[in-house]
N, C-alpha and C positions, 0 to 999 in steps of 0.2 A: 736332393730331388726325391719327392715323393712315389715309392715305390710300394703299388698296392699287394704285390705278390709277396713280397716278402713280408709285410703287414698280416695279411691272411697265413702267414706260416708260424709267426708271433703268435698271432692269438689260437691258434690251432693246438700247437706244443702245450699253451696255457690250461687249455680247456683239457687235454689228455693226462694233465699233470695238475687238477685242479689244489687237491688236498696239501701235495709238495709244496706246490707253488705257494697256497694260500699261507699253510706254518711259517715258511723262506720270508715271504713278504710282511707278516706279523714280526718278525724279529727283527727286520730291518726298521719297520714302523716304528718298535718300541724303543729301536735303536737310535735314532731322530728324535723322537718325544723324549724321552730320556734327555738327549743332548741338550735340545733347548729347554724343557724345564729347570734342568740345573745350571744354565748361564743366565738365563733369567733367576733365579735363585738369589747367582751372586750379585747381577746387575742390583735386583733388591736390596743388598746387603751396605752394596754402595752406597746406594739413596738414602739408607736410613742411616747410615755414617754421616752423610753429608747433612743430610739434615741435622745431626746432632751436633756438626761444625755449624751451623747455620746460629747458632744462640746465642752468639758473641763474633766478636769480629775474625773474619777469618785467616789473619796474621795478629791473632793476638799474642804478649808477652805478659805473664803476671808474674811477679816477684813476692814474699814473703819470707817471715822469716821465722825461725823458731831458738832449741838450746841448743847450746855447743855439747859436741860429742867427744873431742878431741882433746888436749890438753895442745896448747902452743904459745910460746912464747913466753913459757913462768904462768899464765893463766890456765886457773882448771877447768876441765868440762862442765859445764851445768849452769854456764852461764846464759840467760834470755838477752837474744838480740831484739835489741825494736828500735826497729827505722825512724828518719823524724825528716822534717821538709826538707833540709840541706841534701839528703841523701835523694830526694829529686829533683833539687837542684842542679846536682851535679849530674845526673845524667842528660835531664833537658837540654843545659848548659853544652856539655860534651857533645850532643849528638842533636842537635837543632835542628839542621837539615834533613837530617835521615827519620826524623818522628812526623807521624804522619797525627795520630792522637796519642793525649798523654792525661795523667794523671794517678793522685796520690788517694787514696781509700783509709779512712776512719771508722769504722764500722762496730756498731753495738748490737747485740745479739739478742731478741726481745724484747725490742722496746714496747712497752706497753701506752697505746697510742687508743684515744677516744673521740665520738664527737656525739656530742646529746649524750644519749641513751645508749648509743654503740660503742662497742671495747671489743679491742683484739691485741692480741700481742704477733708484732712485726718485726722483720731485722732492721737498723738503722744503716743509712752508709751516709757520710760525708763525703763529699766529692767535685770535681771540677767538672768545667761545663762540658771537655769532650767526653765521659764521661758515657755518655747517651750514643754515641755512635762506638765506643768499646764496648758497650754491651747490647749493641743493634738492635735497639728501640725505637720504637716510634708511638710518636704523640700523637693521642688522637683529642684530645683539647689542650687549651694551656700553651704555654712556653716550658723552656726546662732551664737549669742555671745558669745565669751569666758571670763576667765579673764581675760586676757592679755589686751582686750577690754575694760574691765571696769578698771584694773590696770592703764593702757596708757590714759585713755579720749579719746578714737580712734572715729573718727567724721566717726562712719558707720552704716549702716545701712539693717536692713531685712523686705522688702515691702510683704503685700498681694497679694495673685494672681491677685486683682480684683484692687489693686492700679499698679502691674505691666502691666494687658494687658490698663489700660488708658492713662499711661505714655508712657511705649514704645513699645505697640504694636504687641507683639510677638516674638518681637528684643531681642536680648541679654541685658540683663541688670547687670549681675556679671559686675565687674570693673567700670561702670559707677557712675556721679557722681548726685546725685540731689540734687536739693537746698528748704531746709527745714525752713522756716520762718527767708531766707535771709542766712542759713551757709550751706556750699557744705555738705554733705554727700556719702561717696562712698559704693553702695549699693555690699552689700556680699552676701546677700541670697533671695531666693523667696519662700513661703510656703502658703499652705492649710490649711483649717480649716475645719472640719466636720459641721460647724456652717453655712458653707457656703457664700452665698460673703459680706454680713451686718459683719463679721468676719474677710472677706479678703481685706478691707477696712481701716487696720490699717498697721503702722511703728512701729518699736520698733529697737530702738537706746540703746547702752549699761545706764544704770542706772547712774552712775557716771557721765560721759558728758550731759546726760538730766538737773539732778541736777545743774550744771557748765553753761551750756550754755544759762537757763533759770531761772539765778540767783531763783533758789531754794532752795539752800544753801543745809542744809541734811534734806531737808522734804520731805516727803512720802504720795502718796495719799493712797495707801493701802499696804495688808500686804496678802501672798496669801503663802497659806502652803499643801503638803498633808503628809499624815502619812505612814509608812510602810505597809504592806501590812498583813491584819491576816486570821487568819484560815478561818473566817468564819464570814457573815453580821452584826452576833450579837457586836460578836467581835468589830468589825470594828467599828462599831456605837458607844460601848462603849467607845471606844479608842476617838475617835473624841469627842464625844460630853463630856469627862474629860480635851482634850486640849484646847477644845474651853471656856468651864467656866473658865481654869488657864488663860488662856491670855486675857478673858472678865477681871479677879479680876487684874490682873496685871497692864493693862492700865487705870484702872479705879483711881487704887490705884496710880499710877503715876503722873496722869491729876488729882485728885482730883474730882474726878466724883462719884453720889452718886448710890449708889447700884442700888436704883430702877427706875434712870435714864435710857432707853432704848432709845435715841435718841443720845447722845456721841458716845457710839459706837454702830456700829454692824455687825452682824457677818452673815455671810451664811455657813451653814455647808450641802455641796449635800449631805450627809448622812442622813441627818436628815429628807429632801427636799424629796429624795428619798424613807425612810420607811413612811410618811406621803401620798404619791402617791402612792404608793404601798398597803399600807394599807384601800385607798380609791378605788384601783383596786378591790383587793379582798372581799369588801362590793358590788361592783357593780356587780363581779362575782357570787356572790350569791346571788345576786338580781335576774339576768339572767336565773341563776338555777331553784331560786321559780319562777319566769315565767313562764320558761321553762316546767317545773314539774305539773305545775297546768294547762298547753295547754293538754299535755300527760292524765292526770285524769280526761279530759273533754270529751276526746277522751274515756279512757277507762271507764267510766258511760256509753257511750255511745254503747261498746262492750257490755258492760255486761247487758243493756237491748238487744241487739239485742241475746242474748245467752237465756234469760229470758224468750221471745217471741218463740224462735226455739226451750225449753224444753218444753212450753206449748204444742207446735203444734205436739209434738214427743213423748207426753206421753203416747198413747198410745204404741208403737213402744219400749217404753223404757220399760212398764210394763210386754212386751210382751217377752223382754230379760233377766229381773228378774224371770218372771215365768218359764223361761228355765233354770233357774241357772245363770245367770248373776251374779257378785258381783257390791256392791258396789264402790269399786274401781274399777273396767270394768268399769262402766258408769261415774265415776268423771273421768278416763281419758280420755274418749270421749268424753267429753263434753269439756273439758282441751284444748285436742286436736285441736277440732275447735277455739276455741278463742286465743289460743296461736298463730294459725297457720293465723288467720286472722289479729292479731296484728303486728307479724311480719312481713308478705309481705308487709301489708299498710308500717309500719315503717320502716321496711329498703329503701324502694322508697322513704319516704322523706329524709333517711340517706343520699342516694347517688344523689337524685337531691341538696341538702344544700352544699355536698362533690363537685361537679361538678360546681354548681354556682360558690362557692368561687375560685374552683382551676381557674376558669375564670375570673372571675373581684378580687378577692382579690387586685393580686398584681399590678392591676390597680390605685388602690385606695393609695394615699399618700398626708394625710393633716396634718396639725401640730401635732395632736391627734389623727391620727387612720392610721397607715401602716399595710398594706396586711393584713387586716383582714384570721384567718386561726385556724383550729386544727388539734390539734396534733392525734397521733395513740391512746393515753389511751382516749382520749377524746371520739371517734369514739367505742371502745370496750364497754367504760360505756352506752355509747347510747345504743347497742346490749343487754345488760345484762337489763337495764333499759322497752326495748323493749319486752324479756323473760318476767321479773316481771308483766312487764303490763299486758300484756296474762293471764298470771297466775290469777292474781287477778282481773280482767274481768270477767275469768271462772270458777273461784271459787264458789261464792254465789249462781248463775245457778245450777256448778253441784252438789253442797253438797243439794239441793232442788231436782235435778232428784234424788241424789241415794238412799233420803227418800221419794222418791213415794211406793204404797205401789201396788205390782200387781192387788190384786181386783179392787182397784180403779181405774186404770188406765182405764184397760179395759172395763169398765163402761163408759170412758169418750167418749162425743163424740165430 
């Protein structure tokens, strides 16, 4: 219920204690603004993780492989593993159900690729048709490989944005032919990568003809899987990181590679990649928090002497409402009153200057690691509640001291 007296006693104290008040209210401000610039910080840190999961499928599994470090089995160290089609055979084979895309990677390292008058040197990949959706592309003319592509040994080929505007310019390039370290290729498709142009920078010719025309015979530089899709991260995680130990034991046991050999193969599972960054999110988030929280507590010591000081100066005034019959609880709310009421105004001013900065520069801001810094609505609400609390217990200690003052005494006081 709206009580204008005690209103007019609020703002009264305020204006007797302007300078107090105004320092008290400034730390709590900054206490607030502090808070949420640094959860928006991490909120940032997020987006730009996720965004750099965004450049490839986000349960992807890549496998390669390199030299043995180990000696086992009578074989010495230094031996080069390389994978060939049986070895995805067998896991397609093994795990049919549970691959959501799959494919095996051929890859040549500058290829030096022309068409007319234009030259540039590209990376090559051989590859199968899901392929395009492991590396979450999209077409924006063309088609990209099929089987029939990789059935036929078909000499074609699907260039990056950033290899087609150097080649030809803007020009049409479906039907055209280019010539790929000396053999035509006729180019079918043009695609994007969220990776952006270090991404658009590659060819990918069907897998079969890579092998064939760069006497590779059936070997494989790597091996690039994702899994079906489940309810839920944990899931997911589980699910992955079960396929990735089978087909760690399977190639190991193939090649002869010893257990605690970690240089033969290995393996990248973004799942894993992902709850590890994640998991280093939410430690920095509540790093932020205790920051946060401890700017806020500096601020309210600091109400709650200024409450401390305004009970002393009012003890007479307050004994003088006890000896009318005041209760106890009359004077803890008044005293409540005031420090609640100075916690929140200072606080919400830093809420909505912190609200106002970000909604300005956030989405200015995009570096590898931190896009539009921002918070969300619950964010903003716990700030509010956290603002209340504060009050509260600012003016707590103060008033539970006013409302054991004792009348005689007061009135004594001078």
């Amino acid at each position: 219920m709206f009580n204008l007296e005690r209103w007019q006693e609020i703002f009264e104290t305020i204006r007797k204690n302007k300078l107090r008040t105004f320092l008290t209210g400034l730390s709590v401000a900054s206490g607030i603004f502090i808070l949420v610039i640094l959860l928006a910080i991490g909120q940032g840190m997020q987006n730009g993780i996720q965004k750099e999961f965004e450049e490839d499928a986000a349960n992807r599994i890549s496998v390669w492989t390199g030299v043995t470090t180990v000696e086992h089995k009578g074989l010495n160290p230094g031996r080069r593993i390389e994978m060939d089609n049986r070895d995805y055979e067998i896991a397609e084979g093994k795990n049919r159900e549970q691959l959501e895309y799959k494919s095996g990677v051929y890859s040549i390292w500058g290829g030096l690729t022309s068409y007319k008058n234009e030259t540039g040197s590209y990376r090559i990949e051989g590859v199968r048709g899901d392929y395009q959706f492991l590396e979450n592309e999209s077409l924006t003319s063309g088609r990209y490989i099929n089987q029939q592509d990789l059935d036929n040994y078909e000499k074609v080929a699907v260039i990056g944005n950033r290899v087609y505007l150097d080649l030809f310019k803007g020009k049409n390039a479906i039907g055209e032919y280019i010539e790929i370290t000396g053999i035509q290729f006729k180019v079918i498709g043009v695609y994007t990568d969220p990776g952006g142009e270090r991404e658009e920078t590659r060819i990918f010719i069907p897998l079969t003809t890579a092998q064939r025309v760069y006497n590779a015979g059936d070997k494989l530089r790597s091996l690039v899987f994702t899994l079906q899709p489940e309810e839920n991260f944990e899931k997911a995680l589980a699910a992955s990181e079960a396929f990735t130990s089978q087909l760690e034991n399977d190639l190991k046991t193939r090649y002869s590679i010893s257990p605690i050999d970690e240089s033969a193969v290995r393996i990248n599972n973004s799942l894993e990649n992902a709850k590890r960054f994640y998991d280093l999110m939410n430690m920095i988030r509540w790093f932020f928090w205790g920051v946060g929280i401890c700017t806020i507590i500096a601020g309210v010591v600091g109400v709650s002497n200024i409450m401390l000081i305004i009970v002393k100066e009012r003890t007479k005034e307050i004994g003088i409402r006890k000896a009318i019959g005041a209760q106890p609880l009359s004077i803890i709310g008044m005293i409540l009153h005031e420090s609640i009421f100075v916690t929140a105004i200072a606080g919400m001013f830093g809420l909505v200057f912190s609200l106002f900065l970000l909604e300005m520069v956030g989405p200015l801001i995009e570096t590898d690691y931190i896009r539009n810094p921002s918070v969300d609505f619950g964010v903003a609400i716990t700030t509010v509640i956290i603002l209340i609390a504060a009050g509260a217990l600012a003016g707590f200690f103060p008033a539970r001291r006013a409302s054991n003052i004792k009348p005689i005494v007061a009135l004594r006081d001078e």
